[in-house]
C-alpha positions in Angstrom: -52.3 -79.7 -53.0 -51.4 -77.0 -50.2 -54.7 -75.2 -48.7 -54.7 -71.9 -48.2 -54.3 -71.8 -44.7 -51.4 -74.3 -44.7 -49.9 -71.8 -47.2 -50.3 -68.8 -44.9 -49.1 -71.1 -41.9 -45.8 -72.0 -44.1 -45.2 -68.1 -44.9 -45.6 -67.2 -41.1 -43.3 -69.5 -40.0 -40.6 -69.1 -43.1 -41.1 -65.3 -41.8 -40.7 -66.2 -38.5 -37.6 -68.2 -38.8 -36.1 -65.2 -40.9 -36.6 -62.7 -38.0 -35.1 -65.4 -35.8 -32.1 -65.5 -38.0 -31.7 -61.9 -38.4 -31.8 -61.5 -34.5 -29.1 -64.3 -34.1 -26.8 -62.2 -36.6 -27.4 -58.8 -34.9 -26.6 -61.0 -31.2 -23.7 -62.2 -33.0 -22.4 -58.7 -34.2 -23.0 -57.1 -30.7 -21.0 -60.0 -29.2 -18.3 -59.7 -31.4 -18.3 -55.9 -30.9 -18.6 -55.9 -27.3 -15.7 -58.6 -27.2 -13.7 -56.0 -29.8 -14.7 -53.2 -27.0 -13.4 -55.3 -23.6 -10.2 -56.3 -25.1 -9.2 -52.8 -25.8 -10.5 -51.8 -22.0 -8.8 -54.6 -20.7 -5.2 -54.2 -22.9 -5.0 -50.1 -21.9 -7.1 -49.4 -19.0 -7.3 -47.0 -22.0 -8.6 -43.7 -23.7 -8.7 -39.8 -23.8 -10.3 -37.2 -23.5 -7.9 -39.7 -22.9 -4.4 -40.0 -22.9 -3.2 -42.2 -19.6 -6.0 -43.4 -22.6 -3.8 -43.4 -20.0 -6.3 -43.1 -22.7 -4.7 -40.8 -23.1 -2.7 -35.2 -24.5 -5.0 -33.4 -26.1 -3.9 -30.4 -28.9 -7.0 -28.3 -27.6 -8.2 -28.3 -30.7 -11.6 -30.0 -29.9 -12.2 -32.4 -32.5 -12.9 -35.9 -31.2 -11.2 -39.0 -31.5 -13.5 -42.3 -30.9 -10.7 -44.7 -30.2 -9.3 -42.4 -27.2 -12.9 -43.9 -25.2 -10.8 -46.9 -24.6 -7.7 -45.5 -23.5 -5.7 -43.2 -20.9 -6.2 -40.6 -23.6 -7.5 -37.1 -24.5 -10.0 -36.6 -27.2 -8.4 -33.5 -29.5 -6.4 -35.0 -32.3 -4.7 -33.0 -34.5 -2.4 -30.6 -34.1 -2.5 -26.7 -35.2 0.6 -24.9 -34.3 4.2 -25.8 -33.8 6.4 -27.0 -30.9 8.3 -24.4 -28.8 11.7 -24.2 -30.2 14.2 -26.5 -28.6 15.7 -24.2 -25.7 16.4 -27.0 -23.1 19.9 -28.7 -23.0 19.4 -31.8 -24.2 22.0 -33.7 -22.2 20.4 -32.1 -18.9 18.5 -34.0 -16.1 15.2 -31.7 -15.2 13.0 -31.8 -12.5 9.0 -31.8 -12.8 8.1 -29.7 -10.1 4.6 -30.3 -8.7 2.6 -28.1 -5.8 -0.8 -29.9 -5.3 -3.3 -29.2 -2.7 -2.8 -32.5 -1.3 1.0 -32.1 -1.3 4.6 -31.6 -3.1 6.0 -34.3 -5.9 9.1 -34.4 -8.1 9.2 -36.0 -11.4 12.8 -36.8 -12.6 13.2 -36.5 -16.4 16.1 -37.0 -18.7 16.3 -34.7 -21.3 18.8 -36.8 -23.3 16.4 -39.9 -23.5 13.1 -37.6 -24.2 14.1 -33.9 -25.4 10.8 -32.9 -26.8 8.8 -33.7 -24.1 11.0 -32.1 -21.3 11.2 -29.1 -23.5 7.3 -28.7 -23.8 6.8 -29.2 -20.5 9.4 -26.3 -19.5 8.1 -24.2 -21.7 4.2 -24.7 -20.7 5.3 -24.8 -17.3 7.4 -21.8 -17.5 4.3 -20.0 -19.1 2.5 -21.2 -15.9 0.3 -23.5 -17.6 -0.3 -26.3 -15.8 -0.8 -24.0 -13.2 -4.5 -24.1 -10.7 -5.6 -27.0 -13.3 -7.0 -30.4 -12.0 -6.1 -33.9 -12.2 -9.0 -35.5 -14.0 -8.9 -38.7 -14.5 -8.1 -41.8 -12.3 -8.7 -45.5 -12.9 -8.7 -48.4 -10.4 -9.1 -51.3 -12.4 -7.2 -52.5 -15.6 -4.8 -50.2 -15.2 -3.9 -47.7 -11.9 -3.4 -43.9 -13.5 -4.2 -40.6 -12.3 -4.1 -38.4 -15.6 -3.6 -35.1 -15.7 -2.1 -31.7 -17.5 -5.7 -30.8 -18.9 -6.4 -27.3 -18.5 -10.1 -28.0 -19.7 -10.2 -30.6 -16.7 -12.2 -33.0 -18.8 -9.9 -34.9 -21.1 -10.1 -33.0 -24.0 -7.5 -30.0 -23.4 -4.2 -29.4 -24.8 -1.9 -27.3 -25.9 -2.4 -26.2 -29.5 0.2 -28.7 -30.8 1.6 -32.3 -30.4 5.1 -33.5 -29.7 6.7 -36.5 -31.4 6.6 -40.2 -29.1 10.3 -40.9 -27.4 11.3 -43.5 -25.2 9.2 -46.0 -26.6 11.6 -49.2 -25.7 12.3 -48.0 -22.3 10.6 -50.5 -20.7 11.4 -53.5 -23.1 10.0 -56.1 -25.4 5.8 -56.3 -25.4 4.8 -59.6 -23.9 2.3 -61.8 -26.2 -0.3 -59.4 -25.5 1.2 -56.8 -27.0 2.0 -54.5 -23.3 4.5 -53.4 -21.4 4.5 -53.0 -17.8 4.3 -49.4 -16.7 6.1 -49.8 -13.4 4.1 -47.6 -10.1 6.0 -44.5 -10.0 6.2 -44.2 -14.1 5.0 -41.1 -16.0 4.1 -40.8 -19.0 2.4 -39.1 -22.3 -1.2 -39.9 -23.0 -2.1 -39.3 -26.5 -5.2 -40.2 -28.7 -4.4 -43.3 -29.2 -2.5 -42.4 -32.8 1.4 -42.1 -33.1 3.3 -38.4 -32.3 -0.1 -37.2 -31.0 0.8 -36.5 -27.5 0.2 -32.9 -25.8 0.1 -32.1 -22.1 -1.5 -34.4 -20.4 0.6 -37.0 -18.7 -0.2 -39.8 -16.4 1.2 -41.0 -13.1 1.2 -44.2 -12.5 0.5 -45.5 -8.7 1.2 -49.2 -9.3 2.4 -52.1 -11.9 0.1 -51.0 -15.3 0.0 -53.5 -19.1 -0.1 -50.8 -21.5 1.2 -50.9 -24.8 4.1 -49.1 -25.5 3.1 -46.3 -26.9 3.0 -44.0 -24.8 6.5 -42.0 -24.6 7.9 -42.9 -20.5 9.3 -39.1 -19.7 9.6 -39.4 -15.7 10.3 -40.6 -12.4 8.1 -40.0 -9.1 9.8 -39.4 -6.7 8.7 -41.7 -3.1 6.8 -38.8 -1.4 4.7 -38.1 -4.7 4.0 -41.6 -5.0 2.4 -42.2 -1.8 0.7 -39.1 -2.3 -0.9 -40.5 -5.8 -1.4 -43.9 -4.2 -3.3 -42.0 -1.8 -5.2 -40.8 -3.9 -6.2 -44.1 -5.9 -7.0 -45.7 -2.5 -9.6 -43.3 -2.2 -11.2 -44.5 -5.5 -13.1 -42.2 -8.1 -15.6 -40.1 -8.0 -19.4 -41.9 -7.2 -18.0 -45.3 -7.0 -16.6 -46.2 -10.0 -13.5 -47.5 -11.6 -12.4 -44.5 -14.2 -13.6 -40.9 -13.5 -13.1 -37.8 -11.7 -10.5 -38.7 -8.3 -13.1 -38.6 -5.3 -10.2 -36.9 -3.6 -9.5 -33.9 -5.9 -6.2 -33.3 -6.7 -5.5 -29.7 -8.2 -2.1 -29.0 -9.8 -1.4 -25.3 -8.1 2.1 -25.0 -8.9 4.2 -26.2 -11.9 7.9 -25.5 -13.2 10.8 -27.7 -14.9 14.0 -26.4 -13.6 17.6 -27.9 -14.5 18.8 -30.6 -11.5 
């Protein structure tokens, strides 16, 4: 027959192996999620703000977007007004005209291959939108980005509306891991991380990126505003770390599209 205190010693340690267990899961789950978490940092960069997410643009309507945290992307999501109105010709090259207080670059863009998002941009830069905003974002590790086009200057700005993705198979088949490479001198649309989400913030690429492809290739730096973005990701980010706020700020003063 079991005493008493032998019965109280089995309970304790029945209890204690159940705590144990119940601590094993919850290690488990965190490992699993944290695993979930660096795979996604690792694949993208990505995330909006966000969008890139290379996370990452944003449609300024200010709702969030969890799953832009772990790309070149902006947070905003969805989209509250329409597109301009087509005005561009669509079998045009345009330029992307940039004055920034650390210098001039030129992004080449085909209409043909990405009309929507060389009319937006022509018709916020013609509206002098882009203009005195700052490039937010820039990542050194995973990816190499500087993202910018947010007129809130924290990842979350946009427009008011999103443009469809284009130019998705521009840069070929996805490898076994699902990316791309996103050549140094690329440019392209960060989103939040959802299809046909993008706004107006873009992201320069200053050397050889994985991304997945899905985020629509608009432009071409030229060599002068390469070096000058490479510059500017030699310096690193902001307090040291690897994504954050360019320790050399880099404020877009000018901005216009005109035909080439």
């Amino acid at each position: 027959m079991v005493s008493s205190d032998q019965r109280r010693r089995q309970l304790a340690r029945q209890k204690f192996e159940r705590q144990q267990q119940r601590r094993e899961q919850a290690r488990n789950r965190s490992r699993q999620r944290n695993a979930i978490i660096a795979a996604a940092v690792a694949v993208v960069l990505v995330a909006g703000g966000a969008v890139w997410a290379l996370g990452l643009g944003g449609d300024g309507t200010g709702k969030d977007d969890a799953a832009a945290e772990a790309t070149p992307t902006p947070s905003a999501t969805e989209s509250s007004a329409p597109e301009p109105p087509m005005t561009i010709d669509r079998k045009a090259k345009y330029a992307f005209e940039i004055t920034t207080n650390e210098g001039e670059l030129s992004i080449a863009m085909d209409a043909a291959k990405t009309p929507h998002t060389v009319n937006s941009f022509k018709a916020l830069a013609d509206k002098g939108y882009f203009d005195d905003t700052k490039c937010h974002r820039l990542t050194t590790a995973g990816i190499f980005v500087l993202q910018c086009g947010d007129p809130d200057g924290n990842g979350t700005g946009g427009p008011g509306y999103t443009i469809p993705d284009e130019n998705l198979d521009a840069l070929g088949e996805p490898g076994e891991d699902g990316t791309v490479t996103f050549g140094a001198g690329t440019v392209a649309m960060a989103n939040t991380s959802r299809p046909d989400s993008g706004g107006s913030q873009f992201f320069l690429v200053y050397k050889d990126s994985k991304l997945p492809p899905a985020y629509t290739p608009f432009g071409t730096l030229d060599a002068d505003g390469l070096k000058l973005v490479q510059a500017v990701g030699k310096a690193g980010v902001e307090g040291g770390g690897t994504d954050g706020a360019p320790a050399k700020p880099v404020t877009i003063e000018k901005a216009a599209v005109p035909k080439v």
